[in-house]
N, C-alpha and C positions, 0 to 999 in steps of 0.2 A: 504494500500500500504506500502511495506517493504523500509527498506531504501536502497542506493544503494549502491553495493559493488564491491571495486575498490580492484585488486589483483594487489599485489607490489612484485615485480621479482628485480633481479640484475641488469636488465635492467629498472629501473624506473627513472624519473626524475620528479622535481619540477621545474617549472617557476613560478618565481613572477611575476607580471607586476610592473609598478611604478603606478605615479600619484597622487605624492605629497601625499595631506591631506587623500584622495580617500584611502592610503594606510590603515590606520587602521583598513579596511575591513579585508586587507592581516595579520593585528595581530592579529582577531580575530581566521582566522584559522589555522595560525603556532599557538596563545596558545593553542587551542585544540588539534590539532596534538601532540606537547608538554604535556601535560597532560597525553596523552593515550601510549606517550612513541614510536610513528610512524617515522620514518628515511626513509628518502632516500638515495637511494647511490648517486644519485647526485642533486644537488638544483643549479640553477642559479639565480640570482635577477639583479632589472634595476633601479637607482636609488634608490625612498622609497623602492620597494622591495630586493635593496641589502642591506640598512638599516635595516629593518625589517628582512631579513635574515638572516643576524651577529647575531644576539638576540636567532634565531633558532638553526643555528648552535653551539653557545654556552649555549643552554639548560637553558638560560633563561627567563623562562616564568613569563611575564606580563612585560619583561621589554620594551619592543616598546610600549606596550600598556602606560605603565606610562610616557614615553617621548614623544610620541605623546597627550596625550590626558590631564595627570594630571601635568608636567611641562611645556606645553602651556598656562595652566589657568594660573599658577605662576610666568612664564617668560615673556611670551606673545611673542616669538623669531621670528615671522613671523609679517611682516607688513612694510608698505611706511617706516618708521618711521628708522625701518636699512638699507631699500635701502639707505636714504640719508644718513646718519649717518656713513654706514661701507660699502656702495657702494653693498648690498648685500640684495636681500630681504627676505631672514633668517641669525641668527644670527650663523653663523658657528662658532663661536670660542666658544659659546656656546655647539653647536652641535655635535663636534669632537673634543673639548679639552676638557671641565671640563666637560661635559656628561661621555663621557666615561672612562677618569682617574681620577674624584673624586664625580660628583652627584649620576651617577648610575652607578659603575665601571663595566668595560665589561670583560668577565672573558678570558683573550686570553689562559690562562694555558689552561681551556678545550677545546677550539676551533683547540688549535694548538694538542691537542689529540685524536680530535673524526677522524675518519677513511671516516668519509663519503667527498665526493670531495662539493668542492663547489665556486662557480664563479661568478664575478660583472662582469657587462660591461661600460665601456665607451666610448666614441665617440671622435676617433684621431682628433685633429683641423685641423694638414698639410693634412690628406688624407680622412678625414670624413668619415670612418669608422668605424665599431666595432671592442675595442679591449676587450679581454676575461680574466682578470685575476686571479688568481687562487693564494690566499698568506696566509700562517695559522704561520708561525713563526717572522716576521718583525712586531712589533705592528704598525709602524712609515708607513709602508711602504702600510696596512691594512687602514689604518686610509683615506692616501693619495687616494688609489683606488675610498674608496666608497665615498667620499668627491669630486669625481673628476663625479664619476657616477650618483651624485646628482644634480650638476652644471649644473642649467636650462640654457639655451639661455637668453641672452638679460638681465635677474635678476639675473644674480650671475656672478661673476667674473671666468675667465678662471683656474682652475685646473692644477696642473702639477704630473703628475704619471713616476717618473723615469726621469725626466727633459723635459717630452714630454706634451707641452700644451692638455689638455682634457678638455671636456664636458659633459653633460648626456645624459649615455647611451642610455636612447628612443631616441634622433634623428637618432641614424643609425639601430637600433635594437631594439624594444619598447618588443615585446613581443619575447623573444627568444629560440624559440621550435624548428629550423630549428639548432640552433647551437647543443641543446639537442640531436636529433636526428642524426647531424651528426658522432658525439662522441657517438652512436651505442646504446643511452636511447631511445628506441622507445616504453617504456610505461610510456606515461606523464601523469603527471596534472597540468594542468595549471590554477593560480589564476591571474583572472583578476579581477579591479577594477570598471570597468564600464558595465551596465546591457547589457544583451544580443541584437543584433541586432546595436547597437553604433558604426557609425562611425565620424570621424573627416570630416570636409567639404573639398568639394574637388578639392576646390581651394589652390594653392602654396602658403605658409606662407612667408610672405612679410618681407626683411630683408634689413633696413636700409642700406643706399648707406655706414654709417660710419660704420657699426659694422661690425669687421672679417673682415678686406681688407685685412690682410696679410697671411686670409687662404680660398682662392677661394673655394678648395673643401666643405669645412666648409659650406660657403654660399650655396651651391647647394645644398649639405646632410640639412640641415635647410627648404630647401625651397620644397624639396622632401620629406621631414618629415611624410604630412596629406597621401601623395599617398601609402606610403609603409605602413607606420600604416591601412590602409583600407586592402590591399594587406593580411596582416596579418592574420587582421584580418578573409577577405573571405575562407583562407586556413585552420583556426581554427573551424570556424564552417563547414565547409565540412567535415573535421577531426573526428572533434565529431559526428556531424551526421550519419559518416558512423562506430563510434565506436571505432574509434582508440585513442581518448584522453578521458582524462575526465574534465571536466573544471568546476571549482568552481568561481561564480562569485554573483553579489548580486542579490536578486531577487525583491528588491523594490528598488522601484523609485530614482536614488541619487540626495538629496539633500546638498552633501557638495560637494564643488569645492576643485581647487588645493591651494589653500591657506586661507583656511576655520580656522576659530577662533574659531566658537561656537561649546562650547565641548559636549553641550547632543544632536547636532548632530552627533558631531564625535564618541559618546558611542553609540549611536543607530547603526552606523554603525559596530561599533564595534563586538554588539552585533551580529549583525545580520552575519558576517562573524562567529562567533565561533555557534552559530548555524547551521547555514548552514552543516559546517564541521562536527559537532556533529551528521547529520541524515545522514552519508556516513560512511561505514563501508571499514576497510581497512583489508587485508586480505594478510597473507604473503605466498605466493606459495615456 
């Protein structure tokens, strides 16, 4: 059996999904992508995956791989330990200051040069929805997006993009291929983090009486979170099935959660995303 081959037109698009640690699935196949020199005209990412896709977009390959996986062994930036300590359970000043202006600097001269579009989302507090942004020249303003699109519920402190409280993009938008295609990409691929057939349970995710009282919408979009992620989902695999996307996801079993520490499972996963990527043949019409 041959491998399978995806034709990328001016109308292509990439979706990341997020999912925290679950992501370095998504570095193993932007590195590959990366390697073989594969662009899209346009990429969107959702939290990890708009992390992960600054790295893409600026044609640095292996660097999400080395910030996920080889200075988590070193820093260890996730765990209870910053929740108390910086009210936060990753070390974001870590994350988005000295990650990207002095550990492993992030190259914005080529990002703010490459031609291809590319977009994070995050989740408005006042009105709990998706907002879509789109920024290659502001480093400051770059920084604030995806920092705002990473900002989990309930373990990370509220974001401010442009002085407007945010969150992470999955709760209004987890997987966003409806926003791709409405901006006229109607040939995607979408990388997702979690095996085929996954859904979230489908009961309403329970949102303390204190948290978010001064943004009702907030609370709702929170608590409608599990329903539209399923939703998503059902309209992704009907998609595919009937041929119209192509979706890269993993094919074994995941064993690393969204704040997973142990890093040879987070290489195996790794692995197994630049794999995966490697038997799919991209093809430029």
């Amino acid at each position: 059996m041959g491998n399978k081959t995806v034709h990328l037109t001016a109308k292509s698009g990439l979706i990341l999904e997020g999912g925290g640690m679950r992501g370095v699935f998504t570095c193993g196949v932007l590195d590959n992508l990366m390697e073989r020199g594969i662009r899209f005209p346009y990429t969107i990412g959702v939290s990890a995956g708009a992390c992960n896709g600054l790295s893409y977009m600026s044609r640095q390959k292996g660097r999400a791989k080395y910030s996920n996986i080889d200075l988590l062994e070193k820093y260890r930036y996730i765990g209870i330990k910053q929740l108390i300590t910086k009210g936060n359970i990753m070390d974001f000043d870590l994350l988005f200051d000295d990650f990207p202006n002095k550990i492993i600097p992030y190259r914005y001269d080529v990002y703010a040069q490459c031609s291809e579009r590319y977009e994070m989302v995050t989740t408005d507090c006042h009105t709990g929805k998706a907002c879509y942004y789109e920024e290659k020249n502001d480093p400051k303003r770059i920084i604030d997006i995806v920092r705002a699109s990473s900002s989990l519920p309930f373990v990370c402190p509220i974001s401010y993009v442009d002085n407007r409280p945010m969150l992470d993009g999955g709760i209004a938008d987890s997987i966003p291929l409806l926003r791709a295609r409405n901006l006229g990409y109607n040939n995607n691929v979408v990388v997702l983090t979690r095996n085929k057939g996954y859904r979230k349970p489908a009961r309403p995710t329970t949102v303390p009486f204190f948290m978010y009282r001064k943004y009702p919408a907030l609370r709702e979009a929170i608590r409608g979170r599990n329903a539209l992620y399923n939703r998503q989902m059902d309209m992704i695999e009907q998609l595919e099935e009937r041929g119209e996307i192509t979706v890269i996801r993993p094919t074994q079993p995941i064993v690393v959660d969204r704040m997973e520490r142990d890093t040879a499972k987070l290489l195996d996963l790794y692995n197994q995303g630049y794999n995966i990527a490697a038997n799919i043949d991209f093809v430029t019409d």
